[in-house]
VEXDO-788287 format. One record per residue: residue number from 1; residue in one letter; x, y, z of N, C-alpha, C, O in turn. Coordinates in steps of 0.2 Angstrom, whole numbers. Each point is the difference from the previous one (the first is absolute). Layout:
N
<mifi num="NUM" residu="a" n_X="X" n_Y="Y" n_Z="Z" ca_X="X" ca_Y="Y" ca_Z="Z" c_X="X" c_Y="Y" c_Z="Z" o_X="X" o_Y="Y" o_Z="Z"/>
...
REM end
This chain:
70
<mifi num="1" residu="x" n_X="166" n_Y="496" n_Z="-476" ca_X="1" ca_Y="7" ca_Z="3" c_X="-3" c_Y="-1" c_Z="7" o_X="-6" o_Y="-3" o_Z="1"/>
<mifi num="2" residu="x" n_X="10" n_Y="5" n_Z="5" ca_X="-3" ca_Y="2" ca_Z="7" c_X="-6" c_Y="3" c_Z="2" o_X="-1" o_Y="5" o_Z="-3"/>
<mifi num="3" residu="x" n_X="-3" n_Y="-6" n_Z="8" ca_X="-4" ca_Y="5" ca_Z="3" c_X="5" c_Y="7" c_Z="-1" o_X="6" o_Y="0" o_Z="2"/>
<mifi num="4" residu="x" n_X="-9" n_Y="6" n_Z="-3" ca_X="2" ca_Y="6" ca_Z="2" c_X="-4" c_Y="5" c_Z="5" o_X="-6" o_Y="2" o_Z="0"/>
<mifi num="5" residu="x" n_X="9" n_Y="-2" n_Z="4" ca_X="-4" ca_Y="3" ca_Z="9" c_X="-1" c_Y="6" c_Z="-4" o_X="2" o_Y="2" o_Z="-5"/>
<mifi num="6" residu="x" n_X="-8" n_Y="0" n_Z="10" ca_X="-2" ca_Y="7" ca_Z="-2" c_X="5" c_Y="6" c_Z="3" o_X="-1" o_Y="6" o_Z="-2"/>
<mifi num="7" residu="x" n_X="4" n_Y="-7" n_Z="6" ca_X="4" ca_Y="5" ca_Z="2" c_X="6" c_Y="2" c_Z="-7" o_X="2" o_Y="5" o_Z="-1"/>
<mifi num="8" residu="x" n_X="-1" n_Y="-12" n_Z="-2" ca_X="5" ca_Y="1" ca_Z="-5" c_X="-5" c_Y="2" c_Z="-6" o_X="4" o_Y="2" o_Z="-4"/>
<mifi num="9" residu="x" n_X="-9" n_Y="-2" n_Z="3" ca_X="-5" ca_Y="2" ca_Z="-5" c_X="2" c_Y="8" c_Z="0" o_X="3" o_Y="3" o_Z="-4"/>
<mifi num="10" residu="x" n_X="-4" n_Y="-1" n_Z="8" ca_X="-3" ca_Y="7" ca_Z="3" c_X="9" c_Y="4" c_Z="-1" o_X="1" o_Y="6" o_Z="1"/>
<mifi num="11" residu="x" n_X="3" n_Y="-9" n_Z="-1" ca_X="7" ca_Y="3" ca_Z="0" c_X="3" c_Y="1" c_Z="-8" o_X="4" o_Y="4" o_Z="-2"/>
<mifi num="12" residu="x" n_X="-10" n_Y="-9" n_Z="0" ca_X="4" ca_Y="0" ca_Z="-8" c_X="-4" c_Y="7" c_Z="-5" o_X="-5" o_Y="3" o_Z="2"/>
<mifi num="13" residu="x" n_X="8" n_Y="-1" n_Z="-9" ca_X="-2" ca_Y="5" ca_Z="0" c_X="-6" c_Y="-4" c_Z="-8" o_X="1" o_Y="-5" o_Z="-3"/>
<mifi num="14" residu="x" n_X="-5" n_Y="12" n_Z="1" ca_X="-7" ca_Y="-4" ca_Z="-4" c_X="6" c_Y="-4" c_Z="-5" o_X="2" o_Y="-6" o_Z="3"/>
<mifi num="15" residu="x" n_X="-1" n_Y="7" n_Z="-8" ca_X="7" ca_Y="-3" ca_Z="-4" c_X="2" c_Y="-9" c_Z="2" o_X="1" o_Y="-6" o_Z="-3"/>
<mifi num="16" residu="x" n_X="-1" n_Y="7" n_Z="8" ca_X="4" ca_Y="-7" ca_Z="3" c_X="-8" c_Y="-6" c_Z="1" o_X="0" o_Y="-6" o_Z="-2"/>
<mifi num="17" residu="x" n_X="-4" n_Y="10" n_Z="6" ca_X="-7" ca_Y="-1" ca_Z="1" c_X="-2" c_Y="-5" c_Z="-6" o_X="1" o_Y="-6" o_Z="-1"/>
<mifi num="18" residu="x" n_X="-3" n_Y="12" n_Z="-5" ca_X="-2" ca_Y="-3" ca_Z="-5" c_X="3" c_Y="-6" c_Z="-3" o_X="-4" o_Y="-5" o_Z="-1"/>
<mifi num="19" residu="x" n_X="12" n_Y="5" n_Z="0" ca_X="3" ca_Y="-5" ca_Z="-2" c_X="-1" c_Y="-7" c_Z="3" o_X="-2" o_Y="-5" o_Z="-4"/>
<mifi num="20" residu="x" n_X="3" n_Y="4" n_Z="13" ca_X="-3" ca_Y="-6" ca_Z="3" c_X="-6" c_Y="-2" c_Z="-1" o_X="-1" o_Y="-6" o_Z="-1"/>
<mifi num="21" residu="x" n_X="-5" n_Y="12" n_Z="1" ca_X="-5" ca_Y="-2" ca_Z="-3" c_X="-2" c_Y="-5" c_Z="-8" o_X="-4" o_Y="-4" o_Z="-1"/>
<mifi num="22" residu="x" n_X="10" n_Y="7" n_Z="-1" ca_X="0" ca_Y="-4" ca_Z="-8" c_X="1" c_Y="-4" c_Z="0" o_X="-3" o_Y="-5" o_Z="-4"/>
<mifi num="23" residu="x" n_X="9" n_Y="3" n_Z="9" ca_X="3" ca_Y="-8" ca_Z="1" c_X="-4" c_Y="-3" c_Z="2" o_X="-2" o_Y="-5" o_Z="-4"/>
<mifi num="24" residu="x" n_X="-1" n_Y="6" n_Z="12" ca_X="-3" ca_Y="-5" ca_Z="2" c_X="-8" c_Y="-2" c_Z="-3" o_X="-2" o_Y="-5" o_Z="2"/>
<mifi num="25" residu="x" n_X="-2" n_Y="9" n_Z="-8" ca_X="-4" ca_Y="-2" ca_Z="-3" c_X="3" c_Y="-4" c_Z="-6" o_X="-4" o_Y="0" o_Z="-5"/>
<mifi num="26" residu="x" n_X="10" n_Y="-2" n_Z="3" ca_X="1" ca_Y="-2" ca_Z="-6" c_X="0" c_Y="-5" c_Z="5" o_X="-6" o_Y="-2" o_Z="2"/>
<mifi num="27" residu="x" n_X="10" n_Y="-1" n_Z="2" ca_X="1" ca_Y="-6" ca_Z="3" c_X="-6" c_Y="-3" c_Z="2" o_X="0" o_Y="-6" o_Z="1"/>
<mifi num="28" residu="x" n_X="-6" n_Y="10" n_Z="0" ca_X="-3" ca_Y="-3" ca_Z="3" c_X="-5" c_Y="-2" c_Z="-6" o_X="-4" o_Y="-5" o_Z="1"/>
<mifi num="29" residu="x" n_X="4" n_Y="7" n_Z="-6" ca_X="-2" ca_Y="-3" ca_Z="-7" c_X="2" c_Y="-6" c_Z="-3" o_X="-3" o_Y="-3" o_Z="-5"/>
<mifi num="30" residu="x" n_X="10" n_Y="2" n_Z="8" ca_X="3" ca_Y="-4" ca_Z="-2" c_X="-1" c_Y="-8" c_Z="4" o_X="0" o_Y="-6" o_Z="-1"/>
<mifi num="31" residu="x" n_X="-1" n_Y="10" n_Z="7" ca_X="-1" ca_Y="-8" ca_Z="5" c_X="-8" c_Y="-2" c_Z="0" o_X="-2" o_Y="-6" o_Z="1"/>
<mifi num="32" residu="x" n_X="-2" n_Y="11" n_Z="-2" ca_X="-8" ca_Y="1" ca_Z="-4" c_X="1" c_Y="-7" c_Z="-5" o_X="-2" o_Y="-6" o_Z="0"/>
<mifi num="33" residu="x" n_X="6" n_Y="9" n_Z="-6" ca_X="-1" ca_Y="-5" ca_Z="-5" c_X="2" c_Y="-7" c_Z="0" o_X="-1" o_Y="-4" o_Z="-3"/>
<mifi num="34" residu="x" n_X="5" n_Y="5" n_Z="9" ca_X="4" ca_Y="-9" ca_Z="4" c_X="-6" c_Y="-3" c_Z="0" o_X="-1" o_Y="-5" o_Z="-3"/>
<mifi num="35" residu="x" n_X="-4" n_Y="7" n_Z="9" ca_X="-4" ca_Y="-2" ca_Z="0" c_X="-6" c_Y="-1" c_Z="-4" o_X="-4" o_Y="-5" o_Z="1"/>
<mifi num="36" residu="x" n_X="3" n_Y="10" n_Z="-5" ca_X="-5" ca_Y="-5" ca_Z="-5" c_X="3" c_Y="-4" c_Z="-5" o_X="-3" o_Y="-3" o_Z="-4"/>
<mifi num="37" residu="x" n_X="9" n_Y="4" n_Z="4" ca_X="3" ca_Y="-7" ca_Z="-4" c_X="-2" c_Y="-7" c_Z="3" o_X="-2" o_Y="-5" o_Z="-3"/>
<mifi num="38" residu="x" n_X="3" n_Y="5" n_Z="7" ca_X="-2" ca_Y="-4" ca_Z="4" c_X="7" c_Y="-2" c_Z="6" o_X="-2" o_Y="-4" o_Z="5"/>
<mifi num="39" residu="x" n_X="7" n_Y="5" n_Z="-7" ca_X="8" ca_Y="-1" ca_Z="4" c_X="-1" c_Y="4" c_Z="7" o_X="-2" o_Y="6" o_Z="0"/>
<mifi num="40" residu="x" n_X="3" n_Y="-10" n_Z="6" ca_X="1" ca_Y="1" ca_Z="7" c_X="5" c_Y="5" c_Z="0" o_X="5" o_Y="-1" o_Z="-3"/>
<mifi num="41" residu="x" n_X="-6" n_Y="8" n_Z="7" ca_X="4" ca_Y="4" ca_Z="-1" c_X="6" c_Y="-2" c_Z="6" o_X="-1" o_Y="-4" o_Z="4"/>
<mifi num="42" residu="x" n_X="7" n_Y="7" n_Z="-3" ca_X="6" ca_Y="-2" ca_Z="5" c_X="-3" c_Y="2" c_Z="5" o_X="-2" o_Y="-5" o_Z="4"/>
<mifi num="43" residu="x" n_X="-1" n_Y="12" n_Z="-2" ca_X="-3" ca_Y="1" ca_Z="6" c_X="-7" c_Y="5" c_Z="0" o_X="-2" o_Y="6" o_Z="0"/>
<mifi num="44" residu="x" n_X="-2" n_Y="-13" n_Z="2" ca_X="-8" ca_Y="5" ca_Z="-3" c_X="-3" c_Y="3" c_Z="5" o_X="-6" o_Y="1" o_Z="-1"/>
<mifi num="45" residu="x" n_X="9" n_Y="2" n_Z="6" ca_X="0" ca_Y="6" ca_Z="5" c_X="2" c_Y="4" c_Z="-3" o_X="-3" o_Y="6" o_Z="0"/>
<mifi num="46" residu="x" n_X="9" n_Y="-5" n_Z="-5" ca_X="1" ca_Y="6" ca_Z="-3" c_X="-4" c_Y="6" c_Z="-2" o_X="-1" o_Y="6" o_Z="2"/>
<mifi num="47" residu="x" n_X="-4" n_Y="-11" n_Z="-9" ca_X="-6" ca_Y="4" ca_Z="-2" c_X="-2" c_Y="4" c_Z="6" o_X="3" o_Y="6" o_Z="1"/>
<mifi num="48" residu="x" n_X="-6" n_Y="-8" n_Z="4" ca_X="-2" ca_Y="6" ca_Z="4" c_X="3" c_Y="3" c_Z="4" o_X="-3" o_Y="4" o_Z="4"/>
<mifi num="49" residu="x" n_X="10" n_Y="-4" n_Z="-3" ca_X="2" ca_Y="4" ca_Z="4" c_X="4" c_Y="6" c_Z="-6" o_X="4" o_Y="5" o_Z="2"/>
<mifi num="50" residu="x" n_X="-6" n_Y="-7" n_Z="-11" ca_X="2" ca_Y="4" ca_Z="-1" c_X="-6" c_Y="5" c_Z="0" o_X="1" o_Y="6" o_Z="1"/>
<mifi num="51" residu="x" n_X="-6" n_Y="-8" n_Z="-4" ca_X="-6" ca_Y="5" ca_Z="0" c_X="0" c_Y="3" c_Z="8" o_X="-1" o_Y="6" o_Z="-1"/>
<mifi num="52" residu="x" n_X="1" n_Y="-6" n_Z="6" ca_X="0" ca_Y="2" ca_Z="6" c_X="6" c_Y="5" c_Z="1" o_X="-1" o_Y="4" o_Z="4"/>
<mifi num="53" residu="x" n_X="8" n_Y="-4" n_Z="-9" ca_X="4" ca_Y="4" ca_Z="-3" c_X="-4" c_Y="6" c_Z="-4" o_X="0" o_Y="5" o_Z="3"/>
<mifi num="54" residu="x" n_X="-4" n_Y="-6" n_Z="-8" ca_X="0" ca_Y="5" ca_Z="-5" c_X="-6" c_Y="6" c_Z="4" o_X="-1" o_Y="6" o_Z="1"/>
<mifi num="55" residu="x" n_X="-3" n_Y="-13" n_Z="1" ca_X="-5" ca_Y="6" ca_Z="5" c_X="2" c_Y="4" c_Z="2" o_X="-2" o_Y="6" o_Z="-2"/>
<mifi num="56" residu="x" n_X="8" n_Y="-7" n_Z="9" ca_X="3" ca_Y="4" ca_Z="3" c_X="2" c_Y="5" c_Z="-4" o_X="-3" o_Y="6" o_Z="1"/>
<mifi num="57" residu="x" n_X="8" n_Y="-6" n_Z="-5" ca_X="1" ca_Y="3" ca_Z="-3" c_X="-4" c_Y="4" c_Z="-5" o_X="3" o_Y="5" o_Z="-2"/>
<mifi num="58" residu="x" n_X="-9" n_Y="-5" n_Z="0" ca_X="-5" ca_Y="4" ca_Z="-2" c_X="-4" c_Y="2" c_Z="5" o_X="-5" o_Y="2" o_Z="-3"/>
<mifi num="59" residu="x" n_X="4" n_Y="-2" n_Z="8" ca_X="-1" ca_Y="2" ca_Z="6" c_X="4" c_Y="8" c_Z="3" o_X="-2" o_Y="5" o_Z="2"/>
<mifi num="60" residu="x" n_X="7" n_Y="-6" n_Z="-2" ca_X="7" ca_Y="2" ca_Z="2" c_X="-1" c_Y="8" c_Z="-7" o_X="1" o_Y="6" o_Z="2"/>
<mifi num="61" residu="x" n_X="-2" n_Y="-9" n_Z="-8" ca_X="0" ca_Y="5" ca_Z="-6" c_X="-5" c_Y="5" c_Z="3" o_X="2" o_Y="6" o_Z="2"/>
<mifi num="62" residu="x" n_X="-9" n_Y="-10" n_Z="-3" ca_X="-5" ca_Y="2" ca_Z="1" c_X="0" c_Y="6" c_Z="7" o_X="-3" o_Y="6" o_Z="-1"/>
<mifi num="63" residu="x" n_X="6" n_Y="-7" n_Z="5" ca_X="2" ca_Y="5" ca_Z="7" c_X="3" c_Y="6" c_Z="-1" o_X="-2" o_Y="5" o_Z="1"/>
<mifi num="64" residu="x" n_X="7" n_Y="-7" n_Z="-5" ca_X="6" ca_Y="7" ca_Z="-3" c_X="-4" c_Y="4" c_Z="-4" o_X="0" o_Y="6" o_Z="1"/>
<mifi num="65" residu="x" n_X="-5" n_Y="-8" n_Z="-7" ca_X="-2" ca_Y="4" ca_Z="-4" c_X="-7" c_Y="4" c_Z="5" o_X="-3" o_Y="5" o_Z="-2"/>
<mifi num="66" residu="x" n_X="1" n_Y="-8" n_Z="8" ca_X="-4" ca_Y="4" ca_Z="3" c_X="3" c_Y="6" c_Z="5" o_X="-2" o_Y="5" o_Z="2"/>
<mifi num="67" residu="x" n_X="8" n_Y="-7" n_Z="-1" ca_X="4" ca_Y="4" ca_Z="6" c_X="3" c_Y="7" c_Z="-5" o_X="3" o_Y="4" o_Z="3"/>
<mifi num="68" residu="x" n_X="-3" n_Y="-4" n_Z="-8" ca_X="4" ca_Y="2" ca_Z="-5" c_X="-7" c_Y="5" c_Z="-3" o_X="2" o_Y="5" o_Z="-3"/>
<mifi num="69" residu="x" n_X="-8" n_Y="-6" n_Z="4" ca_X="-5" ca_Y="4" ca_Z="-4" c_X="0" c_Y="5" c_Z="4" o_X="0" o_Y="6" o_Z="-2"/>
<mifi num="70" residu="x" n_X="-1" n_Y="-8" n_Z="10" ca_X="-1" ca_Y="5" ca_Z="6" c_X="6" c_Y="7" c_Z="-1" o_X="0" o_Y="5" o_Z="4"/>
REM end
């Protein structure tokens, strides 16, 4: 899975949100257990660019739910 910008974060609706969210933390469990298997992952900038993903995006949540209480 790609970076997703935060302008494309912010376009999608909760629904969609949650889903990528889902994705990108299985994937990253899964390249997690790559390496404690001990196998060189294809590309091991992934891992953080995908956590730098999920952040954004619970960042991004975390905004609407306060825009939303106002």
């Amino acid at each position: 899975m790609a970076i997703i910008k935060s302008k494309e974060i912010r376009e999608m609706d909760d629904k969609t949100i949650t889903t990528k969210l889902f994705e990108l933390r299985s994937e990253l469990v899964s390249l997690n257990a790559q390496v404690a298997m001990g196998t060189a992952p294809e590309n091991p900038g992934k891992i953080g660019e995908i956590k730098r993903t999920i952040a954004r995006i619970l960042t991004i949540q975390k905004q609407k739910e306060g825009e939303n209480k106002v």
